[in-house]
C-alpha positions in Angstrom: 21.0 19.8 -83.7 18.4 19.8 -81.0 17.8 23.0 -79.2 18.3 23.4 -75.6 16.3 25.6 -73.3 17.6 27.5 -70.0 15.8 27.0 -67.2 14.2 30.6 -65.7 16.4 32.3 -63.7 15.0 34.1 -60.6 15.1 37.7 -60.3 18.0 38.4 -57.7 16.8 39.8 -54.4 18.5 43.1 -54.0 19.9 44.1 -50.7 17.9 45.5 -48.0 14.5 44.5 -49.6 11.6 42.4 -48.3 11.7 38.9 -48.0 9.2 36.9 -49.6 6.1 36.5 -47.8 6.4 32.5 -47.4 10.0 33.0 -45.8 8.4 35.8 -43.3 6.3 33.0 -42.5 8.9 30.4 -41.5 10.5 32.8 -40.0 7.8 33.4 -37.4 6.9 29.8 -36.8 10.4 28.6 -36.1 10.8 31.7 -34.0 7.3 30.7 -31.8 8.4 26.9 -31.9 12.2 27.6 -30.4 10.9 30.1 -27.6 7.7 27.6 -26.6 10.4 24.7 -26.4 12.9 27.3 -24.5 10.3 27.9 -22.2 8.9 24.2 -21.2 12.2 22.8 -21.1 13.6 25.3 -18.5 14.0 23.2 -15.2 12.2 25.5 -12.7 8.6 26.6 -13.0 6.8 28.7 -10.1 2.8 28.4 -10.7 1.0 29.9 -7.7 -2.0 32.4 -8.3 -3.0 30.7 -11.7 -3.0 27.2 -10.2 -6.7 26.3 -10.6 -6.6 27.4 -14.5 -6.2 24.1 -16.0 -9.1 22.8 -13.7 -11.6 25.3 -14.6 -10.5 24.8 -18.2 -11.2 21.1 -17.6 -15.0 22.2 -16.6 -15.8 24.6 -19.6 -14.8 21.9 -21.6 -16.5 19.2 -20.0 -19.2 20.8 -17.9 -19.7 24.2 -20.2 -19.3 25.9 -16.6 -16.5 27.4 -14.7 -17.4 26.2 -11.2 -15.1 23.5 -9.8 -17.7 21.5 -7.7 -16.7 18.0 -9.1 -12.6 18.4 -7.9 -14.6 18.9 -4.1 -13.0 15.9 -2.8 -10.0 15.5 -5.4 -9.0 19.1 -5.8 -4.8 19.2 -4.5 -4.0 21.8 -2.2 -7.9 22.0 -0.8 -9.4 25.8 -0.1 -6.7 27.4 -2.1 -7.6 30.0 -5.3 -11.1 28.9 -4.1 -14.2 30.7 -3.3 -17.0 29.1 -2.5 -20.6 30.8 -3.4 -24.0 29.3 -3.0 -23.0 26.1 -2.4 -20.7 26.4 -5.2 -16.7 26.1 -5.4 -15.3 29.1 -7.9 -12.1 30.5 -9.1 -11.0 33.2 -6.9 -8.1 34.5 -9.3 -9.2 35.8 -12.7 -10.7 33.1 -14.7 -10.2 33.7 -18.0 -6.5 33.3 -18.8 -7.8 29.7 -18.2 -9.3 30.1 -21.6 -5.8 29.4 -23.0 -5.4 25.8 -21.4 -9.0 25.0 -23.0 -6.8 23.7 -26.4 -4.5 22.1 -24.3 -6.7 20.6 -22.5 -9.2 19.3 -25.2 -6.1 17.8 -27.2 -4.9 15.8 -24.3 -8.5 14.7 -23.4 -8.8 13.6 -27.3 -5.4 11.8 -27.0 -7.2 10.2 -23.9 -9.9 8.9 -26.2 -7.2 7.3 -28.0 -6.1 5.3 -25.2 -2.7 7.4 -24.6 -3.0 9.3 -20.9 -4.9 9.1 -18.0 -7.4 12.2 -19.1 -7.2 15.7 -17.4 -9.6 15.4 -14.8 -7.9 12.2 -13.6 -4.5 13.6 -13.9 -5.6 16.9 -11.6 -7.4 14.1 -9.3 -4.6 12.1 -8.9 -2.8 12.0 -5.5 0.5 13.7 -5.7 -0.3 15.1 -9.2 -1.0 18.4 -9.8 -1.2 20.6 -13.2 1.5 22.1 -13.8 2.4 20.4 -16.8 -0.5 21.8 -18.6 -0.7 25.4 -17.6 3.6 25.5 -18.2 3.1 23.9 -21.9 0.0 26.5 -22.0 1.8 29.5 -21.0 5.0 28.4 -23.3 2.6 29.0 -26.2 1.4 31.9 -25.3 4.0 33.6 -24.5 6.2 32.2 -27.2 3.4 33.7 -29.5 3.6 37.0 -27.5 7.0 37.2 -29.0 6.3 37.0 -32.7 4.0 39.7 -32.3 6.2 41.9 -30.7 8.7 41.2 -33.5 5.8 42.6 -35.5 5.1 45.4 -33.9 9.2 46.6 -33.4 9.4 45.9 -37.5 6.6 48.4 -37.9 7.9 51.0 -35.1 11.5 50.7 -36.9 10.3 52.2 -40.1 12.9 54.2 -39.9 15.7 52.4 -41.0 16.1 52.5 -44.3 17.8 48.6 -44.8 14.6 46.1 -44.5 17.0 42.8 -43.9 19.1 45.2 -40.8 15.1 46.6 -40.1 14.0 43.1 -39.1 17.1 41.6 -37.4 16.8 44.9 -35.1 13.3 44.1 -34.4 14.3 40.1 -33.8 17.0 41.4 -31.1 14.0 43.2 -29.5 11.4 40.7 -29.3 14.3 38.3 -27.9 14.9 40.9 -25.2 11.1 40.5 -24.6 11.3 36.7 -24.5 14.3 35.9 -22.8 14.9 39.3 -20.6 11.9 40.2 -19.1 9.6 39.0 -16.6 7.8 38.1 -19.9 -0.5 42.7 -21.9 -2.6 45.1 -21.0 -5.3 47.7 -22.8 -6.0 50.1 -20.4 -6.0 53.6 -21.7 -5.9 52.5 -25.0 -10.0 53.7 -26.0 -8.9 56.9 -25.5 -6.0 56.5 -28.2 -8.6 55.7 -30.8 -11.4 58.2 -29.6 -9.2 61.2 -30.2 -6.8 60.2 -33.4 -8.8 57.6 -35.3 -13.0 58.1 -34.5 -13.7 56.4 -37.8 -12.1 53.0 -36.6 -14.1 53.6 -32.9 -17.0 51.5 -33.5 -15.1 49.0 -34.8 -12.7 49.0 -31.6 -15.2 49.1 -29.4 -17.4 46.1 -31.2 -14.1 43.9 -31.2 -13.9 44.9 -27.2 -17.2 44.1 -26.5 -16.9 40.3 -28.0 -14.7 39.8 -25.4 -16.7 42.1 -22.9 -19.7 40.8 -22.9 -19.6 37.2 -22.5 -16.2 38.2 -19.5 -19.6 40.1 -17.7 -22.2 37.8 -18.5 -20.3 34.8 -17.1 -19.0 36.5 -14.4 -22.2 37.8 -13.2 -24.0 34.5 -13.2 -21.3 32.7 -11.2 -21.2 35.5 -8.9 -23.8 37.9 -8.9 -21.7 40.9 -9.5 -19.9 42.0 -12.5 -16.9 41.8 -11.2 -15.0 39.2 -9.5 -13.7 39.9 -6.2 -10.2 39.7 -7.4 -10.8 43.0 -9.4 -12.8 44.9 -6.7 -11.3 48.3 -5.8 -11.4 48.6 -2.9 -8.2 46.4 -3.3 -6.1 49.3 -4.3 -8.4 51.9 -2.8 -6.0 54.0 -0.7 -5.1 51.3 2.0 -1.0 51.4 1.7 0.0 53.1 4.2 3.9 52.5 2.8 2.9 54.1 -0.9 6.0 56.2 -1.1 7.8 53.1 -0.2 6.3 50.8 -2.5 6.7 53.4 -5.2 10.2 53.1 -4.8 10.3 49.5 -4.2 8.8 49.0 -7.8 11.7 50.5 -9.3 14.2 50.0 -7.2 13.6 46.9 -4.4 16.8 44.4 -4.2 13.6 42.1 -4.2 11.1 43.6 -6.6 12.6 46.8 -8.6 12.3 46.9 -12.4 15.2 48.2 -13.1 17.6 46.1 -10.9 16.2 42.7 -12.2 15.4 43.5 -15.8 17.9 47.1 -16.3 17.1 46.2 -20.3 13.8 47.6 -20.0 15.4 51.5 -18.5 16.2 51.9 -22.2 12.6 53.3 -22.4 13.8 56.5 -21.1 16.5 57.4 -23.7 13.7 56.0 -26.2 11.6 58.5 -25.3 13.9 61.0 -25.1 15.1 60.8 -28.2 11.8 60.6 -29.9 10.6 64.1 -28.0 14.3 65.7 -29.7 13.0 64.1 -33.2 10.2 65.6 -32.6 8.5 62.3 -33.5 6.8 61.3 -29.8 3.3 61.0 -30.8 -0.4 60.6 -29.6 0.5 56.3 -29.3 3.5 56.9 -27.4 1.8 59.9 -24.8 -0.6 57.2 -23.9 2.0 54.4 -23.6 4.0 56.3 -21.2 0.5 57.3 -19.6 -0.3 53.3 -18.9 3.1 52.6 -17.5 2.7 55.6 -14.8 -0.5 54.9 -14.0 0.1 50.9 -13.4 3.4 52.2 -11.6 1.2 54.1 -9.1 -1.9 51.6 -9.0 0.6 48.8 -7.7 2.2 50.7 -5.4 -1.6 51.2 -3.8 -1.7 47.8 -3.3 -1.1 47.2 0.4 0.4 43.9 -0.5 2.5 45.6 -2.9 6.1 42.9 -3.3 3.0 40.5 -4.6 3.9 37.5 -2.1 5.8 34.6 -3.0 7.5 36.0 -6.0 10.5 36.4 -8.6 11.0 40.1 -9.5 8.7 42.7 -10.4 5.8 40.7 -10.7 3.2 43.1 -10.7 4.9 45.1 -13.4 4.7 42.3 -16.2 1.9 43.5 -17.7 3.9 47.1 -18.7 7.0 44.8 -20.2 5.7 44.8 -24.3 4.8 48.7 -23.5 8.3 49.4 -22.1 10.0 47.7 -25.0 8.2 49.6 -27.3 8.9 52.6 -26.0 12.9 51.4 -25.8 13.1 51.0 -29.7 14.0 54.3 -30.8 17.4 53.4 -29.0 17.9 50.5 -31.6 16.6 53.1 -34.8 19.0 55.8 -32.9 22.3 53.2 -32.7 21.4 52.1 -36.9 21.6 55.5 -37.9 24.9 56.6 -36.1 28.4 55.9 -37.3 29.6 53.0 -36.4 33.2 54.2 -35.6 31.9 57.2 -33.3 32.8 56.9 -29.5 28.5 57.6 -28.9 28.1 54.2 -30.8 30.5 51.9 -28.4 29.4 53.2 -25.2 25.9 53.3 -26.4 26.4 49.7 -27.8 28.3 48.7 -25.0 25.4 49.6 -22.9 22.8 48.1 -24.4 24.6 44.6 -24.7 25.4 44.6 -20.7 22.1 45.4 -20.0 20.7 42.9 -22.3 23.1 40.4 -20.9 22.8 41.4 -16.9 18.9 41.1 -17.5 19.3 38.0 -19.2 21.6 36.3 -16.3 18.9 37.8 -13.6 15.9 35.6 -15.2 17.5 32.9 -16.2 18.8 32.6 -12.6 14.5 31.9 -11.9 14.3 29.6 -15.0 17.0 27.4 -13.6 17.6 27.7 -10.0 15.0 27.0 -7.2 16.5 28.7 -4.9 15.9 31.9 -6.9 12.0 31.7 -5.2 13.0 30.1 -1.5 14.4 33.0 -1.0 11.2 34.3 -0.1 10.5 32.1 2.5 14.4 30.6 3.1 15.3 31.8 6.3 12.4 34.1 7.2 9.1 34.6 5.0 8.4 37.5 3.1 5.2 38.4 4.0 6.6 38.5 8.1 9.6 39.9 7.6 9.7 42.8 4.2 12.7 43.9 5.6 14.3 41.4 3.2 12.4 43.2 0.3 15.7 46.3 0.7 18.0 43.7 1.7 20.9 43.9 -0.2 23.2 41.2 2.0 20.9 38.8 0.5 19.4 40.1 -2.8 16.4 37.9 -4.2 18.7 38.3 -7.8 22.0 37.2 -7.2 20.3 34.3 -4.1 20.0 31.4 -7.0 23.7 31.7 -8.7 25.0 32.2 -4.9 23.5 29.0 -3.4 24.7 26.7 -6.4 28.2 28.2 -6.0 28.8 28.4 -2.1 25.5 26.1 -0.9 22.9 27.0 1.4 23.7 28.3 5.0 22.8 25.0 7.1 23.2 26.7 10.4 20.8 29.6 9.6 18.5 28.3 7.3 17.0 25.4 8.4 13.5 26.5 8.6 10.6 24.0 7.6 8.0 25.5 5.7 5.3 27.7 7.0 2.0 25.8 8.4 -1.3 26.3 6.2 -3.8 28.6 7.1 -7.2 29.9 6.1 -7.3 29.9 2.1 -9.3 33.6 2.9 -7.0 35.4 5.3 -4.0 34.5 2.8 -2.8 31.5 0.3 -1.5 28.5 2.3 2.0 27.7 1.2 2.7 26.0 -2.2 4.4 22.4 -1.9 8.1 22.2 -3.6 8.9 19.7 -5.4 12.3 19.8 -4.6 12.4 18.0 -1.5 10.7 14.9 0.2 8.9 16.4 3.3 7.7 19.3 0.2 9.0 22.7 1.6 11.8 25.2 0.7 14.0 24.7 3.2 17.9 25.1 3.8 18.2 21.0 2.8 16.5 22.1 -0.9 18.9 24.6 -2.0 21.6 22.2 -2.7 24.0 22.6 -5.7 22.0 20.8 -8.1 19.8 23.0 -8.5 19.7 22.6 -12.6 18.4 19.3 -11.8 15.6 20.0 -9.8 12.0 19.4 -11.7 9.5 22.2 -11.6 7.8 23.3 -8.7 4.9 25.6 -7.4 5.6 28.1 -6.0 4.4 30.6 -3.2 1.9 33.1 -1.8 0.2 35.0 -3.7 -0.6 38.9 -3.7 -4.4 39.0 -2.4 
């Protein structure tokens, strides 16, 4: 009788433990590829300030420089997020997020090669073209890649919790929050971390800072003669608001701009820290986390130009958004470890999920309707008129859902867009897509607004 053999069994995975390393990986892929295609698929884009990116990622790769002296006579929307030095046409916003297009770019130049596309420095050239395309498909990346790390990083500060399989879909929820509920880095302050709780990984810290120091300085110097860019100058933020108190507020609480009226998800930092000060468990990390967010909070509010122009939100807080979910994710350890029956759970749960939700409905308002950003210059610009910034008959983050339900107000908001001025006194006003004669007027807002294709959007903060 011929024997038969079993084939191996495999060990059962027991509840609550790891997964396998390989399914971690999938895991994080498909999470990166669903946000990137979430994000370039939304209908609205606003790309302002970073609008020369793609170009000057166009000359590193072609022209090893970051000068912009060949797009003289092709360059769209002439003089703006321009400086020009010695004869020479640079970036006047900070040149090295363009760094990120520099894949993007050399892949669509290679497909160029291939005969499929008209090339990137044709495509910027082109009359009527700009690069959006590129720096929205850039950005999706990197910010979809943003996420996973923050998924990371919440799976690591939810040690805590016991169950590994509840431990990671805890720390999903909060990178989700990050992606899809935020105005979705910065290391400022961070040195000081390492100097005073982990010296024997200093040199290391500051030789991995200075790979990105050095050449930042190097290049920067030679293309300007300074070692900063005028962007980063202080005297920017050197005392000139006369309205601090005001913008203090605003940052927080603005109809127009406030943190916690367009992304109320992110206020859960508070009982986070709260509750890790009771557990006695608030450590060196999260004293200089809380440390950054103050001090941005007060830096921006400094800035004379503090709403940030033609923008969505609390713009000029985006850079505190991973710090401020950090610090919220002792709320998600707190509601794992508290009976789920308990009256403390449902109102606690309850208020997490409407907060969630409420931030969620605020962005996706910007992702989706146009409108969202003519409000800023749809009847009145902001710049003149920052009354509307405390406006709350006409908040900035309820103006997209209101126009696609009731339409826009014809008899009040028929203003054409503002006339271009000097690229140095302030940013001329972006062209919109959305209508034929290019401007955010009453006549774009219409209902369709899901149907409208990206646009740029507005002025930016100086």
């Amino acid at each position: 009788m011929p024997q038969t053999t079993e084939a191996p069994v495999a060990p059962a995975v027991e509840p609550g433990t790891s997964p396998p390393r390989r399914s971690r990986w999938v895991a994080r892929i498909a999470l990166f590829l669903v946000l990137a295609a979430v994000y370039f698929a939304l209908p609205n884009a606003v790309v302002a300030d970073s609008v020369r990116n793609v170009s000057v990622a166009e000359s590193i790769v072609h022209r090893h420089t970051i000068a912009l002296d060949h797009f003289r006579d092709t360059m769209p929307t002439k003089g703006y997020g321009v400086d020009e030095l010695n004869g020479h046409l640079l970036p006047y916003f900070p040149w090295a997020g363009s760094l990120f297009a520099v894949p993007v770019v050399a892949g669509y130049d290679a497909l160029h090669k291939l005969g499929v596309g008209p090339g990137t420095e044709a495509k910027i050239a082109q009359s009527g073209q700009n690069d959006w395309e590129f720096e929205v498909f850039t950005m999706a990346l990197v910010v979809a890649a943003t996420a996973v790390v923050m998924w990371e990083v919440a799976i690591l500060a939810l040690a805590g919790i016991a169950d590994e399989r509840r431990r990671r879909l805890l720390a999903l929820l909060a990178a989700l929050v990050f992606a899809l509920c935020t105005s979705a880095l910065s290391t400022a302050t961070r040195t000081l971390w390492v100097l005073v709780k982990h010296r024997r990984y200093l040199a290391w810290y500051l030789g991995g800072a200075a790979v990105v120091a050095l050449p930042w300085l190097l290049i920067t110097h030679a293309n300007w003669g300074t070692w900063l860019q005028p962007y980063y100058q202080p005297h920017r933020v050197a005392g000139e608001n006369t309205d601090f108190w005001q913008a203090l507020a605003g940052q927080m609480v603005s109809p127009a701009r406030g943190l916690l009226i367009f992304t109320p998800v992110l206020a859960l930092a508070i009982p986070g820290v709260i509750i890790k000060l009771r557990r006695r468990r608030f450590d060196s990390l999260d004293a200089v986390v809380v440390a950054c967010v103050l001090a941005h909070w007060v830096v921006i509010s400094l800035f004379p130009h503090w709403w940030a122009g033609d923008s969505y939100g609390p713009r000029l807080f985006t850079d505190m958004v991973p710090f401020l979910v950090y610090l919220s994710l002792p709320v998600l350890e707190w509601l794992a470890s508290v009976s789920l029956r308990g009256i403390r759970y449902a109102v606690a749960m309850v208020a997490c999920v409407a907060a969630a939700l409420l931030s969620l409905f605020i962005h996706g308002q910007m992702a989706v309707f146009a409108s969202s950003h003519c409000w800023n210059n749809v009847p009145t610009d902001v710049d003149r008129d920052t009354t509307k910034l405390w406006n709350w008959g006409d908040p900035q983050f309820l103006r997209g859902i209101v126009r696609y339900v009731t339409g826009p107000n014809t008899r009040s908001e028929e203003t054409p867009p503002s006339p271009r001025r000097s690229p140095r006194a302030a940013p001329p006003r972006r062209r919109s897509r959305e209508t034929a004669d290019g401007g955010c007027s009453a006549a774009s807002e219409t209902r369709g607004g899901t149907a409208r294709p990206r646009r740029r959007g507005g002025r930016a903060a100086r």
